[in-house]
NUTORLUM-670596 format. One line per field, with one value per residue (C-alpha): residue number from 1; x, y negated, z. Coordinates in pm, 1 decimal. Layout:
BEGIN
pos = [NUM, ...] .
east = [X, ...] .
north = [Y, ...] .
up = [Z, ...] .
This chain:
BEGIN
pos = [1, 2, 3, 4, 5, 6, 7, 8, 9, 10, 11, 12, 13, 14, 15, 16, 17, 18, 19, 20, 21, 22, 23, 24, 25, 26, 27, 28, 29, 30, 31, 32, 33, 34, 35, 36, 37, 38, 39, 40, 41, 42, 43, 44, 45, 46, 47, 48, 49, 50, 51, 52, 53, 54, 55, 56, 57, 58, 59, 60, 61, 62, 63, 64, 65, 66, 67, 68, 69, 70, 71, 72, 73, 74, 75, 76, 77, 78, 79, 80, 81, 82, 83, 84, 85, 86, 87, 88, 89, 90, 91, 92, 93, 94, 95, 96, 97, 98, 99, 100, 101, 102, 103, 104, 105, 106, 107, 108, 109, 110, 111, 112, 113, 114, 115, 116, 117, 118, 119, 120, 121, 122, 123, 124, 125, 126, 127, 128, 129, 130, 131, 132, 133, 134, 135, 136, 137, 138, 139, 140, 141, 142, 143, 144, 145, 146, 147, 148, 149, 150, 151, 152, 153, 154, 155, 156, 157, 158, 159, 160, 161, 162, 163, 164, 165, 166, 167, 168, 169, 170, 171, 172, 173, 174, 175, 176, 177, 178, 179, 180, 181, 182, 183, 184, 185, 186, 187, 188, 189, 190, 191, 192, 193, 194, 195, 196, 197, 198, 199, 200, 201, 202, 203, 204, 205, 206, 207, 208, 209, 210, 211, 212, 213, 214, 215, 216, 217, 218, 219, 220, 221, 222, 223, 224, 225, 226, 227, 228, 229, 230, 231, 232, 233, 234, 235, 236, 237, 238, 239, 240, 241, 242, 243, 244, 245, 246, 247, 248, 249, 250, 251, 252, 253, 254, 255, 256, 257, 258, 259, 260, 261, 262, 263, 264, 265, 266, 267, 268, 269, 270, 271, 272, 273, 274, 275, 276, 277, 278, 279, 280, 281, 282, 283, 284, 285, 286, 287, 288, 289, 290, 291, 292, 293, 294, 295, 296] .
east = [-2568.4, -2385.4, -2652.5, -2506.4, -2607.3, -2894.9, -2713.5, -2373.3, -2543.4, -2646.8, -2317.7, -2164.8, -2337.5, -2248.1, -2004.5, -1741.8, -1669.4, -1499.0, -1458.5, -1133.8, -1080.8, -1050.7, -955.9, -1107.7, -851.6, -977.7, -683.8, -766.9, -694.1, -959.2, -802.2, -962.2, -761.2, -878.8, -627.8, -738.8, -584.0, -702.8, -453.3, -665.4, -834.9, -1186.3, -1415.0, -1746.5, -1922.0, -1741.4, -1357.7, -1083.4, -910.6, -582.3, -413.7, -27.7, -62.1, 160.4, -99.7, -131.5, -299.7, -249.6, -436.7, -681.7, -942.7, -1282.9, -1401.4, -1764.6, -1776.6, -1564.3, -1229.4, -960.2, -908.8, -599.5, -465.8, -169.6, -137.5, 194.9, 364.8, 640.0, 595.9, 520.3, 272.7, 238.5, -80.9, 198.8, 476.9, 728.6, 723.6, 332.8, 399.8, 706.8, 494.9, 223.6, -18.6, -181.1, -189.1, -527.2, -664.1, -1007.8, -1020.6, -1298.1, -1249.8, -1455.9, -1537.4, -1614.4, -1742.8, -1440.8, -1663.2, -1937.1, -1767.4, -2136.4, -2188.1, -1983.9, -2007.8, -1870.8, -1668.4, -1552.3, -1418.7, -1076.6, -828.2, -440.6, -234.0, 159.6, 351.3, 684.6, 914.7, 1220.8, 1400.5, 1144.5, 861.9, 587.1, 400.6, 54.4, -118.6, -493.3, -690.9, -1066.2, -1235.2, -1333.9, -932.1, -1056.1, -1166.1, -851.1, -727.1, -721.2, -1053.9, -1078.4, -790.3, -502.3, -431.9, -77.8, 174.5, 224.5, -43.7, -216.1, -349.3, -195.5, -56.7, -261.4, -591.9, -935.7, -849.8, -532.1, -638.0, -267.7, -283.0, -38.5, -80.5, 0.0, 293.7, 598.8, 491.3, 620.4, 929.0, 988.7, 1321.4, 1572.1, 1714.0, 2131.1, 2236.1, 2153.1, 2434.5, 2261.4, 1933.0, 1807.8, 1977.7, 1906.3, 2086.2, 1874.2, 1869.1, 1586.5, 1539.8, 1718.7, 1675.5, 1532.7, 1525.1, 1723.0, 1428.6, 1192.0, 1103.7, 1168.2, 913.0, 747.9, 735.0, 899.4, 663.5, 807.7, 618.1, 763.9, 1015.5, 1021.5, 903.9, 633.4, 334.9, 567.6, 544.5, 842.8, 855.5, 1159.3, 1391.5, 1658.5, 1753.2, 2072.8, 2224.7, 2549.0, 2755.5, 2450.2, 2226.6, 1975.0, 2062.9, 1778.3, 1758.6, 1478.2, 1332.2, 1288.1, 1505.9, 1418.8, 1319.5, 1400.0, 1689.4, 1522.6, 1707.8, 1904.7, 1637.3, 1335.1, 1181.2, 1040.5, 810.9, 895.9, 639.9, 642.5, 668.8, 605.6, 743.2, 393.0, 512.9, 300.5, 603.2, 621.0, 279.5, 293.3, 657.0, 629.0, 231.0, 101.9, -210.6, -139.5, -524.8, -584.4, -296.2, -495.5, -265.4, -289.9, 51.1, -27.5, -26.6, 271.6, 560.3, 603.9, 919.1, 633.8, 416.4, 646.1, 778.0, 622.2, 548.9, 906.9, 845.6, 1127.8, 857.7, 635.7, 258.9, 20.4, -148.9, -35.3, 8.1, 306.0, 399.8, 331.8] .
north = [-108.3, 198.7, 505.3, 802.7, 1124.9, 1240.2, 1542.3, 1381.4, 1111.4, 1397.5, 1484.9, 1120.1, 1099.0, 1398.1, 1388.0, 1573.3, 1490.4, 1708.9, 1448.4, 1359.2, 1154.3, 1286.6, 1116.7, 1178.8, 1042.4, 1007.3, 920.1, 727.6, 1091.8, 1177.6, 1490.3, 1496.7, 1541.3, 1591.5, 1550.3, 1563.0, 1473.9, 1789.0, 2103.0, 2296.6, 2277.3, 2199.6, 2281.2, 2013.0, 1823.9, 2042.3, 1917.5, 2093.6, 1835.4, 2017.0, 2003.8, 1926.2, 1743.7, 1467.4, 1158.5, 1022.1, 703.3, 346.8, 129.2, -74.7, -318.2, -474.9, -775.2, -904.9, -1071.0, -1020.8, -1012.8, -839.7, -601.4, -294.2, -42.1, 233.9, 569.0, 697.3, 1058.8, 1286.3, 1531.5, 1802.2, 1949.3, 2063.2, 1796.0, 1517.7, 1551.6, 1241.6, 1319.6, 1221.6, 932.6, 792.3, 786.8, 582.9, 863.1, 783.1, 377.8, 207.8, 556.4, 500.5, 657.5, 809.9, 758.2, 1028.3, 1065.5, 1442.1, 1690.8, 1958.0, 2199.4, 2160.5, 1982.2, 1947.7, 1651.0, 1422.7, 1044.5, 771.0, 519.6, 327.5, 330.2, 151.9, 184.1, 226.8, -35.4, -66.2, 261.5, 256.2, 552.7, 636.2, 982.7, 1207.6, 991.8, 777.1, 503.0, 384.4, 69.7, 84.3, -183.6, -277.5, -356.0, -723.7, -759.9, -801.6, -1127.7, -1248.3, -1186.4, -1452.6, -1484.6, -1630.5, -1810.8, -1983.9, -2286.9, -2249.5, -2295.1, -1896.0, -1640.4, -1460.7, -1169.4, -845.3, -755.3, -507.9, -540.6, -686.9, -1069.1, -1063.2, -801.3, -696.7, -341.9, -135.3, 163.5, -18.7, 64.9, -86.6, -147.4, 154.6, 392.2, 732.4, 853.9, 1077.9, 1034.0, 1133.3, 1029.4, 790.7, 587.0, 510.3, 441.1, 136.4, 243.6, 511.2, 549.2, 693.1, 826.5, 791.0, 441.8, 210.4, -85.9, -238.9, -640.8, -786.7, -836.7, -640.0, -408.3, -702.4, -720.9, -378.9, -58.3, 293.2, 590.8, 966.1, 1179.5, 1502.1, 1636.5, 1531.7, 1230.4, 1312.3, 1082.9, 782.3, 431.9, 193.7, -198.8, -263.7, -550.6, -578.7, -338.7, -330.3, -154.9, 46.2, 302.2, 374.5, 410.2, 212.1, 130.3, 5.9, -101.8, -70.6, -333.0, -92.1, 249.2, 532.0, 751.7, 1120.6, 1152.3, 1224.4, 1525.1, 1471.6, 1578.8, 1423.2, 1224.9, 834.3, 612.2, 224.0, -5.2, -390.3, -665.2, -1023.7, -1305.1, -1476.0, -1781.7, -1919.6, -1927.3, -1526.9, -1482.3, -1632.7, -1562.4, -1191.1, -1087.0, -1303.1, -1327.0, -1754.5, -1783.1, -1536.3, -1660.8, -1751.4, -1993.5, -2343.8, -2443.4, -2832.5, -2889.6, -3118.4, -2959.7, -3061.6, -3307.7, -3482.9, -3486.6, -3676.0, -3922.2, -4256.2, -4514.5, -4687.3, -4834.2, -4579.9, -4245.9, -4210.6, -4176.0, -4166.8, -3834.4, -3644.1, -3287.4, -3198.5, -2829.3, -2794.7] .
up = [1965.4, 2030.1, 2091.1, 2339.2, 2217.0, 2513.6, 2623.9, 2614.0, 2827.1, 3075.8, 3096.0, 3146.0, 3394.1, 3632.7, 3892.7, 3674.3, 3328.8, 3057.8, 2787.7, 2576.4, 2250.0, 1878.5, 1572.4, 1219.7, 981.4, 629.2, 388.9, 65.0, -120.0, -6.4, 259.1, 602.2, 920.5, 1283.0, 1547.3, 1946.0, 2300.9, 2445.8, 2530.6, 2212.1, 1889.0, 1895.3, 1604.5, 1544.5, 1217.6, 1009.0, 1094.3, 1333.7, 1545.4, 1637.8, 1943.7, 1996.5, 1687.6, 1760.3, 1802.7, 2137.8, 2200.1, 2353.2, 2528.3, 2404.2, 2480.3, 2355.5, 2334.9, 2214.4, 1862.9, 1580.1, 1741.7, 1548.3, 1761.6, 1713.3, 1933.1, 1814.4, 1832.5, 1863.9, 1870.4, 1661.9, 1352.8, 1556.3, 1363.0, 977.0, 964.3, 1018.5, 729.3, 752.4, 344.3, 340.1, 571.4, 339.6, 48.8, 196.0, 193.3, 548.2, 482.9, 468.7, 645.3, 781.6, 1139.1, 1368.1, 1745.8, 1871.6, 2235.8, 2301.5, 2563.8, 2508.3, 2701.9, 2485.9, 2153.5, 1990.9, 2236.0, 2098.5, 2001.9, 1756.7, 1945.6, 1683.1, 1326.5, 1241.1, 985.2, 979.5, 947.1, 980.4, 1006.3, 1145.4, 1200.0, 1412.0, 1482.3, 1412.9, 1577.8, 1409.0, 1514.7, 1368.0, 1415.1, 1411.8, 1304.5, 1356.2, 1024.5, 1152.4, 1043.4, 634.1, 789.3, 840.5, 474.5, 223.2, -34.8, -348.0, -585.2, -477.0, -743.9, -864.8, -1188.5, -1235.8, -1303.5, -1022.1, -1221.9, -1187.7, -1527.9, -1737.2, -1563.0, -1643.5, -1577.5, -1793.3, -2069.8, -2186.4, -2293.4, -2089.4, -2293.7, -2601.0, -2826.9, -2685.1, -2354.4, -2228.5, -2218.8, -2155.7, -2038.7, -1839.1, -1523.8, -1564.9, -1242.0, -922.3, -821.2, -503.4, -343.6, -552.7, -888.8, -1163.6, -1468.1, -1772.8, -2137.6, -2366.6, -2379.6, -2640.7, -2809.1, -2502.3, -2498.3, -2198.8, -1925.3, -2089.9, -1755.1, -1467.3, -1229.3, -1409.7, -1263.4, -1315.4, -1237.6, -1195.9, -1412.8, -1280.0, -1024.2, -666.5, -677.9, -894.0, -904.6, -711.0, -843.0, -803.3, -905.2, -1088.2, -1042.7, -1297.9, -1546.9, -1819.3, -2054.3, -1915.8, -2137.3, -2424.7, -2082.3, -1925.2, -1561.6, -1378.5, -1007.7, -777.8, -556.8, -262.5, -228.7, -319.7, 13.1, -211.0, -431.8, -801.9, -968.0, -1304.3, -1537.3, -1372.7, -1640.3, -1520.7, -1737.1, -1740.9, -1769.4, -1918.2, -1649.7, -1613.8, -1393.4, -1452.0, -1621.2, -1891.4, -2155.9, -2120.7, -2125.1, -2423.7, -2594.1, -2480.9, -2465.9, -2665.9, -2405.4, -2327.2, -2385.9, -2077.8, -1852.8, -1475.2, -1374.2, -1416.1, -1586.9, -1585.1, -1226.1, -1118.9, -941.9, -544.8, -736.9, -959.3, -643.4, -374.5, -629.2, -702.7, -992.0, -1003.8, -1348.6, -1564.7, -1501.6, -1730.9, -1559.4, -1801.8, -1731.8, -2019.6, -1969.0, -1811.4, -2021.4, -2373.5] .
C-alpha cells in the first residue's frame, strides 16, 4: 500500500494544489541525477532535480496486479545532466528511476510514486527518448537453461572457467587508422591464428573511447597489420595512437572448446542432441538408429 506523507495529504486535499513530478535517476555507475517538471530546481533528500532539463513525461496508466506496465519520458539535450556522449555509451541503460510526486511550494512534502527502470533509448536530432519500465517486466524474461548443441556460458566466467587473463588470450595493440565505422586497422599484434578474436571483444584502454567494449566479428591480417571489424560501429572515431586490447572468442561449438581451450570437460551445452534434420526424419531402413552418440 502506498502511504501519503500526513502533511502532503493536508495539502492534497485543499482546494489548490502545488504539486509536480520529479525523477531520481540512479545509473548503474553509481551517479545520481534529479530532473523535475517544474519551471525551477528544487532541493529535497539530499538530490537537486533541475529544471529545463530536457525530460518531460508521457502518459501512463495503472493497473492492479503485476502488469508490465511502462510509460516514456521524452525531451532534447538541453541540459549538461543529459550528454548524447553518456547516452551513446549506454551509461543511462538499466537506470533505476524515482517518480516523485512533490509539493514545489513546500518540496519536503513529497512522496514515492513508483520506482521503474529505463529501458530502450532511442535518439533523433538532438532529442532522446526513454522507455520506462516497471520492475514486474523481469517477469517476462526468460529463467533457467535453454537445452541446445552450442554452449550457453559466457566465455571466461565461473560456469566455463577459461582464464581470460591467461597468456595468449589476449593482445595489445595500436590503432594506425579506421577505414570506417566498423573497421580498425592495428600494429602490435602478430602471429595471430586465423579466427583467433571472432566473436571476442576489443576494449579501448585509453583515448576517447576509453573504457568502451566492442564484440568483434572478423578480423585478418592486411599489409603486416591486423584489420579487425566490429559488429556494431563505432559511435567516436578512435585517434591513431589509441591503444585497444583484443580478447579470445568462441563460436560455442564443442570442437573449439575443445581444439582451442582445451575446457571440453566444462563446455554447458549438450553436443549429442540430434539436429532438427535427425529429428523430422524417420526409420527408412538405410539410417542407422541405434542411439549411439551422434558427435564424437
Amino acid at each position: 500500500m502506498r502511504h501519503i506523507p500526513q502533511a502532503l495529504q493536508a495539502h492534497l486535499s485543499g482546494d489548490a494544489t502545488t504539486v509536480c513530478r520529479a525523477w531520481r535517476v540512479t545509473r548503474r555507475d553509481g551517479v545520481v541525477l534529479g530532473f523535475t517538471e517544474h519551471d525551477r530546481d528544487l532541493t529535497f533528500s539530499g538530490t537537486t532535480f533541475l529544471a529545463a532539463s530536457g525530460f518531460s513525461a508521457s502518459a501512463a496508466e495503472e493497473e492492479a496486479g503485476l502488469p508490465a506496465a511502462t510509460s516514456d519520458v521524452a525531451g532534447g539535450f538541453s541540459s549538461a545532466a543529459i550528454t548524447e556522449d553518456d547516452l551513446k555509451r549506454g551509461r543511462y541503460d538499466g537506470a533505476r528511476v524515482e517518480v516523485l510526486l512533490v509539493n514545489w511550494a513546500e518540496p519536503d512534502q513529497h512522496m514515492l510514486l513508483k520506482l521503474q527502470e529505463i529501458g530502450d533509448v532511442t535518439r533523433d536530432a538532438g532529442k532522446f527518448q526513454a522507455e520506462l519500465r516497471s520492475f514486474a517486466s523481469r517477469l517476462d524474461e526468460p529463467q533457467g537453461r535453454v537445452y541446445g548443441r552450442r554452449c550457453d556460458a559466457t566465455l571466461g566466467d565461473g560456469r566455463c572457467g577459461v582464464d581470460l587473463l591467461a597468456p595468449g588470450m589476449r593482445a595489445e595493440g595500436v590503432v594506425v587508422s579506421v577505414p570506417d565505422a566498423s573497421r580498425l586497422l592495428l600494429s602490435g599484434i602478430r602471429a595471430v591464428p586465423d579466427g583467433f578474436f571472432r566473436f571476442g571483444v576489443l576494449s579501448f584502454i585509453d583515448g576517447g573511447n576509453h573504457g568502451q567494449r566492442l564484440e568483434i566479428e572478423t578480423h585478418a591480417v592486411k599489409d603486416d597489420l591486423l584489420e579487425v571489424t566490429l559488429w556494431l560501429p563505432l559511435e567516436a572515431t578512435p585517434r591513431a595512437g589509441d591503444r585497444v586490447v583484443l580478447t579470445a572468442g568462441c563460436d560455442k561449438a564443442f570442437s573449439t572448446c575443445r581444439a582451442k581451450f582445451a575446457n571440453h570437460l566444462n563446455f554447458r551445452g549438450f553436443p549429442h542432441i540430434p539436429g532438427t534434420d535427425f529429428a523430422y526424419t524417420y526409420a527408412d531402413g538405410e539410417s542407422l538408429h541405434d542411439g549411439s552418440a551422434l558427435f564424437k
